[in-house]
N, C-alpha and C positions, 0 to 999 in steps of 0.2 A: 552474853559477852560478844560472842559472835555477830550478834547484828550490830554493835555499834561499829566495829570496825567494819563491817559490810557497809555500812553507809555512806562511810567515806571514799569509798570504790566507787560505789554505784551513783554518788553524788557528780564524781569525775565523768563517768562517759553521760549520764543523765543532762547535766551540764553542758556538757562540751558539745553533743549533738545540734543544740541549739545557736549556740556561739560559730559551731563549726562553719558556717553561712557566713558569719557575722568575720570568720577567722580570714576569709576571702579577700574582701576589704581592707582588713587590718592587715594583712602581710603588705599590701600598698602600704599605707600609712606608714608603718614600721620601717619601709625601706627612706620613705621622706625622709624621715625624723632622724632614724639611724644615718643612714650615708648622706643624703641630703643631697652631692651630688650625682651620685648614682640615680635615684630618683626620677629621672629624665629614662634612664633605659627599664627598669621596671615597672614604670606608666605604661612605655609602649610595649612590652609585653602583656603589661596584661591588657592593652587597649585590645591585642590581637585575639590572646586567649579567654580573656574576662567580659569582651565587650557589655554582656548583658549583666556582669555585676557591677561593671564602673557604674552602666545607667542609675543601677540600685545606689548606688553609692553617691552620685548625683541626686537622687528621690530623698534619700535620709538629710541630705544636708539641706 
């Protein structure tokens, strides 16, 4: 019984580790869509701090 519930644990950080990359990106996106006008100041944050994930995120599109 214990393993099933373990799995659903271990599915979350297993999961997330991968995405955690991907969660990079998507907090961009998220602030688009969410605020939309804000948008404009969380670009250039992360233009500052993310520069080499915006690139990535320019490669995926």
């Amino acid at each position: 019984h214990a393993g099933t519930p373990a799995i659903r644990p271990a599915a979350g950080p297993r999961t997330g580790a991968p995405p955690a990359v991907a969660i990079k990106p998507a907090s961009m996106r998220k602030p688009k869509s969410a605020d939309g006008k804000d948008a404009d100041k969380p670009i250039e944050r992360a233009d500052d701090t993310a520069a080499t994930d915006e690139q990535v995120v320019h490669q995926d599109v």
